[in-house]
PyMOL Python script that loads the backbone (N, CA, C, O; Angstrom):
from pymol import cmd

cmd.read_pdbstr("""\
ATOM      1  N   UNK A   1       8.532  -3.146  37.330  1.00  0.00           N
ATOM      2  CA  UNK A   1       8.440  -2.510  36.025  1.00  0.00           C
ATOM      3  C   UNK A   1       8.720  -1.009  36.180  1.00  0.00           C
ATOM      4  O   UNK A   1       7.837  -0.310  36.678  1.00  0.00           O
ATOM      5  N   UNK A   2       9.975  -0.414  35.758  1.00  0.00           N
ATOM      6  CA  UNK A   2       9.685   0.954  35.894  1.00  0.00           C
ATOM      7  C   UNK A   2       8.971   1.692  34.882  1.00  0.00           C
ATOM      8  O   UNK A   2       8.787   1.235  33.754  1.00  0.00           O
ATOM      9  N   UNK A   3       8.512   2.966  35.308  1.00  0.00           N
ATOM     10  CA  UNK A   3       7.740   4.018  34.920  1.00  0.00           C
ATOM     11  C   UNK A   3       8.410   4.863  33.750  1.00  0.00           C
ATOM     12  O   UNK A   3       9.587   5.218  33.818  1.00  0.00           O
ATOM     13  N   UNK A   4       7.757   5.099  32.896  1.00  0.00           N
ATOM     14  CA  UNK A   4       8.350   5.845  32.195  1.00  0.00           C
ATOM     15  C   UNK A   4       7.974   7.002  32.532  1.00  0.00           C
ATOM     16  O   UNK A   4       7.232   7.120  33.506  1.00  0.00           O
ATOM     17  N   UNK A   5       8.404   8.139  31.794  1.00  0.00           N
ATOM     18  CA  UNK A   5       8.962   9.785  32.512  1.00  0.00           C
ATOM     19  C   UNK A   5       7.568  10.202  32.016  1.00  0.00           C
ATOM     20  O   UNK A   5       7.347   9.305  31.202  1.00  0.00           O
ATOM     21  N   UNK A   6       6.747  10.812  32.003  1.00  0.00           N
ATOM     22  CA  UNK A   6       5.553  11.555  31.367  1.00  0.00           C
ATOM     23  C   UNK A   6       6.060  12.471  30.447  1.00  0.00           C
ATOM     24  O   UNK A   6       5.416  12.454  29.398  1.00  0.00           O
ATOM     25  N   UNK A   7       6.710  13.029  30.460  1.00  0.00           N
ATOM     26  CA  UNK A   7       7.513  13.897  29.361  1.00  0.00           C
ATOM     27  C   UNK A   7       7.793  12.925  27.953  1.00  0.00           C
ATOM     28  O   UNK A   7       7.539  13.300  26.809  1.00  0.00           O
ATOM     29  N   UNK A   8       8.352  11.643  28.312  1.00  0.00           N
ATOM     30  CA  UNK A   8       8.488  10.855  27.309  1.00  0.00           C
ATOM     31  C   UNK A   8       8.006  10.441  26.714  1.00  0.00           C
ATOM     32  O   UNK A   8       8.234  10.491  25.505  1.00  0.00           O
ATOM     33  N   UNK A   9       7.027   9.773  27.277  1.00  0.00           N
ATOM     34  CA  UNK A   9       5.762   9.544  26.322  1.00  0.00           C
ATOM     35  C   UNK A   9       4.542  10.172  26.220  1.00  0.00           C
ATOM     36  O   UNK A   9       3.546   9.448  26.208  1.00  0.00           O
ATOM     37  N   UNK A  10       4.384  11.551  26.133  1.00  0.00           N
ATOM     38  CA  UNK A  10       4.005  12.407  25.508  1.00  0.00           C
ATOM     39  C   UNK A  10       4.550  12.703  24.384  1.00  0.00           C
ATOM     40  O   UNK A  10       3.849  12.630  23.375  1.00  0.00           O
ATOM     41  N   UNK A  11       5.793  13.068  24.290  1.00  0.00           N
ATOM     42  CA  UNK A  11       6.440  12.920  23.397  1.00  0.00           C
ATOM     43  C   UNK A  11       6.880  12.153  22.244  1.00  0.00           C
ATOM     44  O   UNK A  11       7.334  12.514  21.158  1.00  0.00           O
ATOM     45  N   UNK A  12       6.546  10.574  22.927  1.00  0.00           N
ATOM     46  CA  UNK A  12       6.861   9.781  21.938  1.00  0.00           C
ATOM     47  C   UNK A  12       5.556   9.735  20.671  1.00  0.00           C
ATOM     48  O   UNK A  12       5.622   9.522  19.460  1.00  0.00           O
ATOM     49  N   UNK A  13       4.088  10.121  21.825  1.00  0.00           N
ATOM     50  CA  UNK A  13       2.680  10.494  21.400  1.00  0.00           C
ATOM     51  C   UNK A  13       2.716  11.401  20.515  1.00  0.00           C
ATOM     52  O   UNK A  13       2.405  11.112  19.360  1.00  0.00           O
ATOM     53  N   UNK A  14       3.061  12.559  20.819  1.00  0.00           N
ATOM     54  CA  UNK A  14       3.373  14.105  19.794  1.00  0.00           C
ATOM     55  C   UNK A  14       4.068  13.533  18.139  1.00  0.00           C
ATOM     56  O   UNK A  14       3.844  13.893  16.984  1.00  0.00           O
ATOM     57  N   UNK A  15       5.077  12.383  18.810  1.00  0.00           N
ATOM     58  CA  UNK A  15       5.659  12.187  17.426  1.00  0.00           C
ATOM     59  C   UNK A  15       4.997  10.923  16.261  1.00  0.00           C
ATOM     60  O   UNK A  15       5.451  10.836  15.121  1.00  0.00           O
ATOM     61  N   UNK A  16       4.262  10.322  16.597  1.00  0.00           N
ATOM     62  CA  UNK A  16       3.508   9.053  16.850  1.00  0.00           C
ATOM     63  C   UNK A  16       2.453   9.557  15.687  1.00  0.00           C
ATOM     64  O   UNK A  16       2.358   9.336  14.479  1.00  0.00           O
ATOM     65  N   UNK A  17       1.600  10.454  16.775  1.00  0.00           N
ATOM     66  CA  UNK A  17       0.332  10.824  15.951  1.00  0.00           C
ATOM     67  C   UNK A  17       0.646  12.077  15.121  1.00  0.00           C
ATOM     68  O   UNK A  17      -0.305  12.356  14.391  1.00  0.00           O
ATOM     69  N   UNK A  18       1.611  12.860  15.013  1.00  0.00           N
ATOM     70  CA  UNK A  18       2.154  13.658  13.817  1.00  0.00           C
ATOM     71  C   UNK A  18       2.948  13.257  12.619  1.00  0.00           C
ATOM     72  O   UNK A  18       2.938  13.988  11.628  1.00  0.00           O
ATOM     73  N   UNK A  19       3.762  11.946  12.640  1.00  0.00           N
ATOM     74  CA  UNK A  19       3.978  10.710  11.729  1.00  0.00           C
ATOM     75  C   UNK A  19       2.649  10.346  10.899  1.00  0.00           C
ATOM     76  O   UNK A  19       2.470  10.710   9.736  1.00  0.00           O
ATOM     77  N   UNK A  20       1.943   9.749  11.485  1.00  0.00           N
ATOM     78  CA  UNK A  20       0.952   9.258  11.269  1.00  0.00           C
ATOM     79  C   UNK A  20      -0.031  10.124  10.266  1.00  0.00           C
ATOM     80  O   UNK A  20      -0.727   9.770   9.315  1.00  0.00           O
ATOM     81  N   UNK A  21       0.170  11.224  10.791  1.00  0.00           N
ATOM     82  CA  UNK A  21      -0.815  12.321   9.915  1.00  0.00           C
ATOM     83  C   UNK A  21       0.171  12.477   8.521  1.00  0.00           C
ATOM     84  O   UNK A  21      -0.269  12.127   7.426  1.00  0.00           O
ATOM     85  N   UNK A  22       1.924  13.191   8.720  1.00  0.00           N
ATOM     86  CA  UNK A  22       2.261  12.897   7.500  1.00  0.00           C
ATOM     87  C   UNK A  22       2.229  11.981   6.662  1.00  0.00           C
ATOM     88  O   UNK A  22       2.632  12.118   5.507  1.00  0.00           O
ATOM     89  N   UNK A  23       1.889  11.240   6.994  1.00  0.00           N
ATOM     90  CA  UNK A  23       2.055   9.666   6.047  1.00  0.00           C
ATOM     91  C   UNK A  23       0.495   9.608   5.600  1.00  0.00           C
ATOM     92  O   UNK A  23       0.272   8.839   4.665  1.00  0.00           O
ATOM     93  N   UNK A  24      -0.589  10.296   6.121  1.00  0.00           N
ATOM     94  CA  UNK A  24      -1.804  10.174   5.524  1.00  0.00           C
ATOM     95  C   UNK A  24      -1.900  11.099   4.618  1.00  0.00           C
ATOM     96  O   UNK A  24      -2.868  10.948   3.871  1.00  0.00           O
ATOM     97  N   UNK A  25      -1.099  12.204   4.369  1.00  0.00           N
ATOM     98  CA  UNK A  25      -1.189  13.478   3.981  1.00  0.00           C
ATOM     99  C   UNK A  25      -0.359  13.215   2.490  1.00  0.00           C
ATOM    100  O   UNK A  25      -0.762  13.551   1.377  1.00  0.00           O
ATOM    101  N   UNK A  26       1.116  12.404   2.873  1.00  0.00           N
ATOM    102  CA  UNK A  26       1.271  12.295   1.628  1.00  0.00           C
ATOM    103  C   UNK A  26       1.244  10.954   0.603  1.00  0.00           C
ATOM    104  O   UNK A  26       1.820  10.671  -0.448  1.00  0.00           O
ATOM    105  N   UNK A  27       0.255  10.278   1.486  1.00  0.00           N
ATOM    106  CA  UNK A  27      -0.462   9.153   0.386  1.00  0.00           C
ATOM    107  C   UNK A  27      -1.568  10.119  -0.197  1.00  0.00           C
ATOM    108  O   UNK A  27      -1.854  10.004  -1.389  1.00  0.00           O
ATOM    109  N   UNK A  28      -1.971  10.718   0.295  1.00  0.00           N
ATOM    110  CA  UNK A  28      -3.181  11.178  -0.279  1.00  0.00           C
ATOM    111  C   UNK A  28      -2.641  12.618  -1.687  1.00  0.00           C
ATOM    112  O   UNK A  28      -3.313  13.111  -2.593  1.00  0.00           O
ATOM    113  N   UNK A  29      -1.715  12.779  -1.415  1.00  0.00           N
ATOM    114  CA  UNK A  29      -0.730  13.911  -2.712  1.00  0.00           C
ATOM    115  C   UNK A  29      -0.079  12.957  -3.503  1.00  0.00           C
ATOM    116  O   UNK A  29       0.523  13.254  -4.535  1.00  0.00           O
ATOM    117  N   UNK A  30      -0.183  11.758  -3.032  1.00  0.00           N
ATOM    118  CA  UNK A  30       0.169  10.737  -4.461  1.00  0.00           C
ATOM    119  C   UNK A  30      -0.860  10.341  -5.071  1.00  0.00           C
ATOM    120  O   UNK A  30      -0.734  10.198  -6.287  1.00  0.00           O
ATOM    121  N   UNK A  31      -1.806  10.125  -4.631  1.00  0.00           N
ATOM    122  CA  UNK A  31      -3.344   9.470  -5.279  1.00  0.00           C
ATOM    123  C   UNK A  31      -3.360  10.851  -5.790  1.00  0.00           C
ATOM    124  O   UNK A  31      -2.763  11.010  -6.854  1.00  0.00           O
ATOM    125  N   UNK A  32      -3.829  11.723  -5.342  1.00  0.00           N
ATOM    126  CA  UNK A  32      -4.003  12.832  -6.368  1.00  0.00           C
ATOM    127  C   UNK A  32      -3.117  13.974  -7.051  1.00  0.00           C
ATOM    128  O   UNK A  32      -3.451  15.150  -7.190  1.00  0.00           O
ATOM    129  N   UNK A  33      -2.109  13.475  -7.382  1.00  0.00           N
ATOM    130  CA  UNK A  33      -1.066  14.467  -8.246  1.00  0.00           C
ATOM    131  C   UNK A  33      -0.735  13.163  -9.221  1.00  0.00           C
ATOM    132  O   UNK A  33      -0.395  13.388 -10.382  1.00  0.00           O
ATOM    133  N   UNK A  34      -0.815  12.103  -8.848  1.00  0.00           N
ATOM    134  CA  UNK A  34      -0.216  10.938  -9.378  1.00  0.00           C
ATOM    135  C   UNK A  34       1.232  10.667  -9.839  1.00  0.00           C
ATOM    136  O   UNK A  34       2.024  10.139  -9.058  1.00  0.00           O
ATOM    137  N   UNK A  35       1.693  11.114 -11.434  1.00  0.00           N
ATOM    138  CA  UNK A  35       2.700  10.885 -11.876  1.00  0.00           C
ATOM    139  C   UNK A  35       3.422  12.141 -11.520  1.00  0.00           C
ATOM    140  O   UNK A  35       4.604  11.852 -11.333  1.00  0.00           O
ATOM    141  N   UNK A  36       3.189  13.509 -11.335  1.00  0.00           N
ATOM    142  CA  UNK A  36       3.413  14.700 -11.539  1.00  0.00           C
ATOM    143  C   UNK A  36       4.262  15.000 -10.142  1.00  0.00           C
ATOM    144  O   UNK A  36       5.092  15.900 -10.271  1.00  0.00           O
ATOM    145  N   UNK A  37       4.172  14.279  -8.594  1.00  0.00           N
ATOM    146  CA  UNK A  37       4.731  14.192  -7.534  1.00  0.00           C
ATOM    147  C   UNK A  37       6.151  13.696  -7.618  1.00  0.00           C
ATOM    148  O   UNK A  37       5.982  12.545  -8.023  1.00  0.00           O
ATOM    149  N   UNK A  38       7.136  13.827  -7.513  1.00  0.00           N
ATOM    150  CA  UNK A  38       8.534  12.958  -7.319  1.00  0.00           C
ATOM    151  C   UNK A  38       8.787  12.514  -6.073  1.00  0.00           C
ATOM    152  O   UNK A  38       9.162  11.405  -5.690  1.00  0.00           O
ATOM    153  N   UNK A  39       8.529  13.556  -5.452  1.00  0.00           N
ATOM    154  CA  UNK A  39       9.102  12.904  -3.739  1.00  0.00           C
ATOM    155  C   UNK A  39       8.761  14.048  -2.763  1.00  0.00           C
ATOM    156  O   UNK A  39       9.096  15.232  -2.721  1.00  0.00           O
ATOM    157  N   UNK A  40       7.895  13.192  -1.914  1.00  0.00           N
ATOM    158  CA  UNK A  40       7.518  14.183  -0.168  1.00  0.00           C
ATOM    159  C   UNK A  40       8.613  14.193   0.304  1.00  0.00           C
ATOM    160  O   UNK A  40       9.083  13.077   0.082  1.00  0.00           O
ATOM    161  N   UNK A  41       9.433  14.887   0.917  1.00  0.00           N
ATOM    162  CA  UNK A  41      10.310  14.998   1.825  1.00  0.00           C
ATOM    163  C   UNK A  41       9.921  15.431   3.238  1.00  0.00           C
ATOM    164  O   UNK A  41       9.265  16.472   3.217  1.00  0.00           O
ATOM    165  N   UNK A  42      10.168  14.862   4.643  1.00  0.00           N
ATOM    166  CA  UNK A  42       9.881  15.324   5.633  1.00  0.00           C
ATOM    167  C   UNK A  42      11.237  16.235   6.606  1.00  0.00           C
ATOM    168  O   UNK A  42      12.263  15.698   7.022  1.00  0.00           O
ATOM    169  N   UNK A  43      10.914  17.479   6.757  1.00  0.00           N
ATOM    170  CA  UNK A  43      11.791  17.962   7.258  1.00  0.00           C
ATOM    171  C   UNK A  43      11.222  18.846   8.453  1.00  0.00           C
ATOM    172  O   UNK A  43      10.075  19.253   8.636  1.00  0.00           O
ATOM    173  N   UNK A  44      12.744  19.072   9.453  1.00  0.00           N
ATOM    174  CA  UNK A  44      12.284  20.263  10.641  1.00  0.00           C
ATOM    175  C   UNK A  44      12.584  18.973  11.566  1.00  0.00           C
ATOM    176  O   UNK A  44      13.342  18.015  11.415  1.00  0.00           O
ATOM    177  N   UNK A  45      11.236  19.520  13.082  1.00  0.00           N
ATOM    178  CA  UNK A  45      11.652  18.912  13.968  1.00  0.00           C
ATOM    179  C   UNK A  45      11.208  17.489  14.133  1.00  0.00           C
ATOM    180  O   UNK A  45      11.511  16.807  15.113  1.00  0.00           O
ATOM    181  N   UNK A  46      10.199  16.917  12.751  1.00  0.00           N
ATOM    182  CA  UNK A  46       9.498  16.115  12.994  1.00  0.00           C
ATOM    183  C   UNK A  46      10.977  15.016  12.151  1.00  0.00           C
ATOM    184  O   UNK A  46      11.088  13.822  12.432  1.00  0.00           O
ATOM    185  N   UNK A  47      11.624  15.493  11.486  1.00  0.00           N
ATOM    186  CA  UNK A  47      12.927  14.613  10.582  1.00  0.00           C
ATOM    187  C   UNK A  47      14.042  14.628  11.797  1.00  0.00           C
ATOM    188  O   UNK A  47      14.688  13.592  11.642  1.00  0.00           O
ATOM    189  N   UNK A  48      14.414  15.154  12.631  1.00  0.00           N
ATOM    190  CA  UNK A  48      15.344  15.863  13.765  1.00  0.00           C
ATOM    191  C   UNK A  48      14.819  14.665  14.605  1.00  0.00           C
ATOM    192  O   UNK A  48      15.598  13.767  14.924  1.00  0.00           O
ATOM    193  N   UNK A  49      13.280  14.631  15.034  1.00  0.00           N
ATOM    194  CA  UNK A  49      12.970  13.396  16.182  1.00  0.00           C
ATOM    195  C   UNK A  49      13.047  14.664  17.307  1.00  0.00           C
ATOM    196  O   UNK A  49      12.923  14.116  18.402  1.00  0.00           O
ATOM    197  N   UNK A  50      13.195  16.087  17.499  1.00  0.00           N
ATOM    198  CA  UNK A  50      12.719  16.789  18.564  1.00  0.00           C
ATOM    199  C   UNK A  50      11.591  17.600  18.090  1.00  0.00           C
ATOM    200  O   UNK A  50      11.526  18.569  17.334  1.00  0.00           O
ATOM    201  N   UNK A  51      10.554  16.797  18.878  1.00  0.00           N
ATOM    202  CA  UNK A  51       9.013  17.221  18.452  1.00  0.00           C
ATOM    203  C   UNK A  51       8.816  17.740  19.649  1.00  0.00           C
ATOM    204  O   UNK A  51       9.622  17.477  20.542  1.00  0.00           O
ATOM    205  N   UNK A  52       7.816  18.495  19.872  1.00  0.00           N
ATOM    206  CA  UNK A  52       7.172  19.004  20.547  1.00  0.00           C
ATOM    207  C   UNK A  52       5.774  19.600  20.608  1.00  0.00           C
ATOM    208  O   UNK A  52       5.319  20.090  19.575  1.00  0.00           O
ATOM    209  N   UNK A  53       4.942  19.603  21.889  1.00  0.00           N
ATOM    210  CA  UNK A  53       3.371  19.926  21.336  1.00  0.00           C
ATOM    211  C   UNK A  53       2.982  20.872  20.639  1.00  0.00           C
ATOM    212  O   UNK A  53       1.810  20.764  20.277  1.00  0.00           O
ATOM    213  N   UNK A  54       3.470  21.688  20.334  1.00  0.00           N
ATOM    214  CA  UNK A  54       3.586  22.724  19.361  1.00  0.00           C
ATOM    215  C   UNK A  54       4.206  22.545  17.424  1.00  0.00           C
ATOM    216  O   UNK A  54       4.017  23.087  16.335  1.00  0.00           O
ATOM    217  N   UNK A  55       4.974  21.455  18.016  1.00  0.00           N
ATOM    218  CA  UNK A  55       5.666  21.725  16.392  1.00  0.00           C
ATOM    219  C   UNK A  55       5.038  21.445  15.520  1.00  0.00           C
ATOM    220  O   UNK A  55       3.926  21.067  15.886  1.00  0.00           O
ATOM    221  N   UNK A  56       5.194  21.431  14.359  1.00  0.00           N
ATOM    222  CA  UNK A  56       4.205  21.605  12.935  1.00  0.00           C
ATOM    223  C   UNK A  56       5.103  20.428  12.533  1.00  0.00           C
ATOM    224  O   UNK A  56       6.049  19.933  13.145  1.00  0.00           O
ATOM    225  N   UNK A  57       4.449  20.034  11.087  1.00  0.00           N
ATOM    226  CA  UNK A  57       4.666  18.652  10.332  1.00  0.00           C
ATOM    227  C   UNK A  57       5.175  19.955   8.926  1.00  0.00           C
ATOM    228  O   UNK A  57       4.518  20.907   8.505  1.00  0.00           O
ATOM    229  N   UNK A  58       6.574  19.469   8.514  1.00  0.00           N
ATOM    230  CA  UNK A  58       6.716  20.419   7.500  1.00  0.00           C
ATOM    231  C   UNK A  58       7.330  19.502   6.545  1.00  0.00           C
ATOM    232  O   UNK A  58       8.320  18.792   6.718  1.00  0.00           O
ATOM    233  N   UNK A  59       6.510  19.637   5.393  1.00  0.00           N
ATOM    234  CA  UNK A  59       6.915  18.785   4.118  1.00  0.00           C
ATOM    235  C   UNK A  59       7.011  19.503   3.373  1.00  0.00           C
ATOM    236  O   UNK A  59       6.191  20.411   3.243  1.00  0.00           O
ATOM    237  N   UNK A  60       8.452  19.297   2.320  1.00  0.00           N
ATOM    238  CA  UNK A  60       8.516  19.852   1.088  1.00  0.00           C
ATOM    239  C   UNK A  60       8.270  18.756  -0.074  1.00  0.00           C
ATOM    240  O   UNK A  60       8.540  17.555  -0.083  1.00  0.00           O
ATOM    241  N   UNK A  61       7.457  19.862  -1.385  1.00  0.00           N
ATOM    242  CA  UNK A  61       6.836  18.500  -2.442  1.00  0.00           C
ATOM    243  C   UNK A  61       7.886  18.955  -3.311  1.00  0.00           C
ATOM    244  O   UNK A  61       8.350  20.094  -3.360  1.00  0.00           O
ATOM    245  N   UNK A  62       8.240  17.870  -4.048  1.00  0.00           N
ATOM    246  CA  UNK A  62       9.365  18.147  -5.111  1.00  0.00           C
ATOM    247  C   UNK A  62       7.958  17.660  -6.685  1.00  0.00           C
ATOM    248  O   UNK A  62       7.385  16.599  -6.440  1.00  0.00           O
ATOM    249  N   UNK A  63       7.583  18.228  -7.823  1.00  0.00           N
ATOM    250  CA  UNK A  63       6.866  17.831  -8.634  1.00  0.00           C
ATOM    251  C   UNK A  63       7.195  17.916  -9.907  1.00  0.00           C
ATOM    252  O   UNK A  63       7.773  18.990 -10.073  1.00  0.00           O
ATOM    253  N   UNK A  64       7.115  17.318 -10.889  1.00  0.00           N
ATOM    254  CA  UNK A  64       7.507  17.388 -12.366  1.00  0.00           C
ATOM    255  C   UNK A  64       6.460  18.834 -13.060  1.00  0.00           C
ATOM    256  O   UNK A  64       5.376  18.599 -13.594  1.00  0.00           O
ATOM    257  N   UNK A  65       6.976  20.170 -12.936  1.00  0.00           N
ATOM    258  CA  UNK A  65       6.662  21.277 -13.179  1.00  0.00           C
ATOM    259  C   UNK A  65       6.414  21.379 -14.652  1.00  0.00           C
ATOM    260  O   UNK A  65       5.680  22.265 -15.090  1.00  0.00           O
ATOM    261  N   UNK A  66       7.164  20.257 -15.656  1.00  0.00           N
ATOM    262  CA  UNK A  66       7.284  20.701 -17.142  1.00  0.00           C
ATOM    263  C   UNK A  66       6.017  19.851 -17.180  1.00  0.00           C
ATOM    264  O   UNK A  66       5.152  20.449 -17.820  1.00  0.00           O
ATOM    265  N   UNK A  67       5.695  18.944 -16.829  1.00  0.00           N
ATOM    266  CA  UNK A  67       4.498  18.023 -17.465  1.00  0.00           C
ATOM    267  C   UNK A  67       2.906  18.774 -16.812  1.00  0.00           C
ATOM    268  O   UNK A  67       1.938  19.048 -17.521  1.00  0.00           O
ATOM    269  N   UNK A  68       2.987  18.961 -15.484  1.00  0.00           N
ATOM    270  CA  UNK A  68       2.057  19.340 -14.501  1.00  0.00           C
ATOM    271  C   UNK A  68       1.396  20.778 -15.220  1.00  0.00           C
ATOM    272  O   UNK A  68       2.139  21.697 -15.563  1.00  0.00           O
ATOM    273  N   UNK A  69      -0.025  20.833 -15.387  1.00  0.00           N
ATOM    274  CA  UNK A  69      -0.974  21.833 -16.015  1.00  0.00           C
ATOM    275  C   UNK A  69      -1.411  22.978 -15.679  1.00  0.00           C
ATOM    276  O   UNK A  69      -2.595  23.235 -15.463  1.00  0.00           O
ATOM    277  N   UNK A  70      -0.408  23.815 -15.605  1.00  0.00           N
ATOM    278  CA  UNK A  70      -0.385  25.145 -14.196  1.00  0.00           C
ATOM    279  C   UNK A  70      -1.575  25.738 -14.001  1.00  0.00           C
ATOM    280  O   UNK A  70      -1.669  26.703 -13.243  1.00  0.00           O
ATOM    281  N   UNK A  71      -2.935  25.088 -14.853  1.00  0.00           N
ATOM    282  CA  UNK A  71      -4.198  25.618 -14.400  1.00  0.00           C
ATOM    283  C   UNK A  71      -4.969  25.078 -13.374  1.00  0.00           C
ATOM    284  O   UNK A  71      -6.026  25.350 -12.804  1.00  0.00           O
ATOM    285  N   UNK A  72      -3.750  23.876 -13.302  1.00  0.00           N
ATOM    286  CA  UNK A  72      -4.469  23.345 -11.879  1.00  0.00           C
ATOM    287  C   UNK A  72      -3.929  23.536 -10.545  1.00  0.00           C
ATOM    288  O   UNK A  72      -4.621  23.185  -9.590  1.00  0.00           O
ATOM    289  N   UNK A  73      -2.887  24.001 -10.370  1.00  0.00           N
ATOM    290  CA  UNK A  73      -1.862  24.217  -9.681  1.00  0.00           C
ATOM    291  C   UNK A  73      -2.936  24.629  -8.814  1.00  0.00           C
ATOM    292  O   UNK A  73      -2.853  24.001  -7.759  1.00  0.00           O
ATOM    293  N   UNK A  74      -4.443  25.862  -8.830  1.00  0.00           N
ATOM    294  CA  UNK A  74      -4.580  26.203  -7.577  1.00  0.00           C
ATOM    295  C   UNK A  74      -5.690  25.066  -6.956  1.00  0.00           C
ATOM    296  O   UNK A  74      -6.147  24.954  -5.819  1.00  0.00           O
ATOM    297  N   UNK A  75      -5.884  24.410  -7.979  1.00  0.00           N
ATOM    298  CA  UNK A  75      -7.360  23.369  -7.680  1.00  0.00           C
ATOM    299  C   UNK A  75      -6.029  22.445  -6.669  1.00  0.00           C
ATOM    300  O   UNK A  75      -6.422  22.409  -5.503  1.00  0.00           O
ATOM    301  N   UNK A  76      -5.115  21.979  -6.769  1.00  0.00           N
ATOM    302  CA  UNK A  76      -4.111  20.989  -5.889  1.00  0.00           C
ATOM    303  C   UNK A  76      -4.006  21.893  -4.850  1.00  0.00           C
ATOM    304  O   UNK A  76      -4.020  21.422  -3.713  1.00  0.00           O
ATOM    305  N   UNK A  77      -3.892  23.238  -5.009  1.00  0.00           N
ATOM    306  CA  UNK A  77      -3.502  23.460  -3.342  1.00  0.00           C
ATOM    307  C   UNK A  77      -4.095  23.781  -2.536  1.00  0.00           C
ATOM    308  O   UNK A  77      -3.768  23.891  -1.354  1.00  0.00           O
ATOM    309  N   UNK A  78      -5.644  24.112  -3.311  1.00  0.00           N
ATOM    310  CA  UNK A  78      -6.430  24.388  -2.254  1.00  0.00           C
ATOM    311  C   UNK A  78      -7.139  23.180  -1.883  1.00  0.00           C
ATOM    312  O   UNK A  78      -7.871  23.311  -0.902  1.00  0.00           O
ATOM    313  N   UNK A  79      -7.090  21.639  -2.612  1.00  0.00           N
ATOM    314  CA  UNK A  79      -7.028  20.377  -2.156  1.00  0.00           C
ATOM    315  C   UNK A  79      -6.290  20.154  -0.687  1.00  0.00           C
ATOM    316  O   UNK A  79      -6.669  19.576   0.331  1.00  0.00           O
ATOM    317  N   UNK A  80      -5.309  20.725  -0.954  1.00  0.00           N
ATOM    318  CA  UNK A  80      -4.353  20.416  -0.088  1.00  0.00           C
ATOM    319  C   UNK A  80      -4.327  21.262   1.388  1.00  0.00           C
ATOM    320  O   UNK A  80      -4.097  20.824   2.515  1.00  0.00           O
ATOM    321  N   UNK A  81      -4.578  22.333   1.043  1.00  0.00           N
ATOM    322  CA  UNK A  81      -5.518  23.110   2.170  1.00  0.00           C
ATOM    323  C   UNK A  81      -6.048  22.276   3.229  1.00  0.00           C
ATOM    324  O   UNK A  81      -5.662  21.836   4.311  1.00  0.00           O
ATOM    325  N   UNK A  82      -7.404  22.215   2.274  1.00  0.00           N
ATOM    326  CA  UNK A  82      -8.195  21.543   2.949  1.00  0.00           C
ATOM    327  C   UNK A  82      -7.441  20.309   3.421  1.00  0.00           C
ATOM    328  O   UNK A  82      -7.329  20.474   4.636  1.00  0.00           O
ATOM    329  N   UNK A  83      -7.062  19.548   3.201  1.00  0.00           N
ATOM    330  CA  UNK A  83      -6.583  18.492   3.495  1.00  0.00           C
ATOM    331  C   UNK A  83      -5.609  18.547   4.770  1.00  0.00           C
ATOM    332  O   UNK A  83      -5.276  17.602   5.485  1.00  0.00           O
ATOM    333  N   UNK A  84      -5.375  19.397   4.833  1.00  0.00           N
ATOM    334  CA  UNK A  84      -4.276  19.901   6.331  1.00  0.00           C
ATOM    335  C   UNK A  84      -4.767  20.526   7.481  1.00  0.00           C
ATOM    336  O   UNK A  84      -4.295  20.606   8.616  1.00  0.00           O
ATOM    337  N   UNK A  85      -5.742  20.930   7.013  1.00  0.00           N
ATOM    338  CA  UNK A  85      -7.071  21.907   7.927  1.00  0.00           C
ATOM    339  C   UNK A  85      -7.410  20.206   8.576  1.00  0.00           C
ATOM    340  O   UNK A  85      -7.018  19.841   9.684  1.00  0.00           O
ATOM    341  N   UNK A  86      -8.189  19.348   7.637  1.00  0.00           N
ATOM    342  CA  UNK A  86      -8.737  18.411   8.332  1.00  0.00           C
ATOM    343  C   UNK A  86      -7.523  17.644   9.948  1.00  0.00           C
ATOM    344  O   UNK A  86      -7.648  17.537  11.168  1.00  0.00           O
ATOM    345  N   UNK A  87      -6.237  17.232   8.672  1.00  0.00           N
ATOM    346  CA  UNK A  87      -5.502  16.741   9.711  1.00  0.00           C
ATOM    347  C   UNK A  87      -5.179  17.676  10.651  1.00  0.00           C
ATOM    348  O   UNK A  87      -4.867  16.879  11.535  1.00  0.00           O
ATOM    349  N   UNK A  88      -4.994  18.862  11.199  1.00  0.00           N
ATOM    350  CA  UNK A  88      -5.026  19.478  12.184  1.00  0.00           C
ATOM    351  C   UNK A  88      -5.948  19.868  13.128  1.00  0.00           C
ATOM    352  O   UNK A  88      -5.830  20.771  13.956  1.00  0.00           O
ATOM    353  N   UNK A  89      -6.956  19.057  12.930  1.00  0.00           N
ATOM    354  CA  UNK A  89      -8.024  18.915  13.914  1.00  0.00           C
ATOM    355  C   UNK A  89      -8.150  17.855  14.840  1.00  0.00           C
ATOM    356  O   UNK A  89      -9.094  17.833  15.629  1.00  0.00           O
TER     357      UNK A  89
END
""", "prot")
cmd.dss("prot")
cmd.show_as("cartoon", "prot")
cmd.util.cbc("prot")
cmd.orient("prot")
């Protein structure tokens, strides 16, 4: 059986459990933005597939701005804050 490289699967780990977090991050901006969300997009090195222990998870939110209640705008992001604080622990 050969060995895989340690570099590699670290790596495949780095990308694995930083997937994993985006995908918790933006189920959870659909449960709570609901209709007002259009689409998470994942971009950078985590969309590229060159991750590294350092790299960040960078999502852009695309949202329906005419319907969405700009008095809440800061109650969602500081939801969302928090919500990124957690997954980066």
């Amino acid at each position: 059986m050969p060995k895989k490289n340690i570099a590699k699967v670290l790596k495949e780990f780095t990308y694995k459990t930083r997937l994993e977090s985006a995908e918790k991050l933006r189920d959870k901006l659909l449960k709570m933005m609901g209709n007002y969300l259009k689409a998470v997009i994942l971009f950078g090195s985590m969309a590229r597939g060159d991750v590294k222990p350092t790299s960040d998870i960078d999502l852009y939110l695309i949202f329906d701005d005419t319907k969405f209640p700009i008095g809440k705008f800061n109650e969602v992001r500081e939801k969302i804050d928090d919500d990124v604080t957690k997954v980066a622990r």
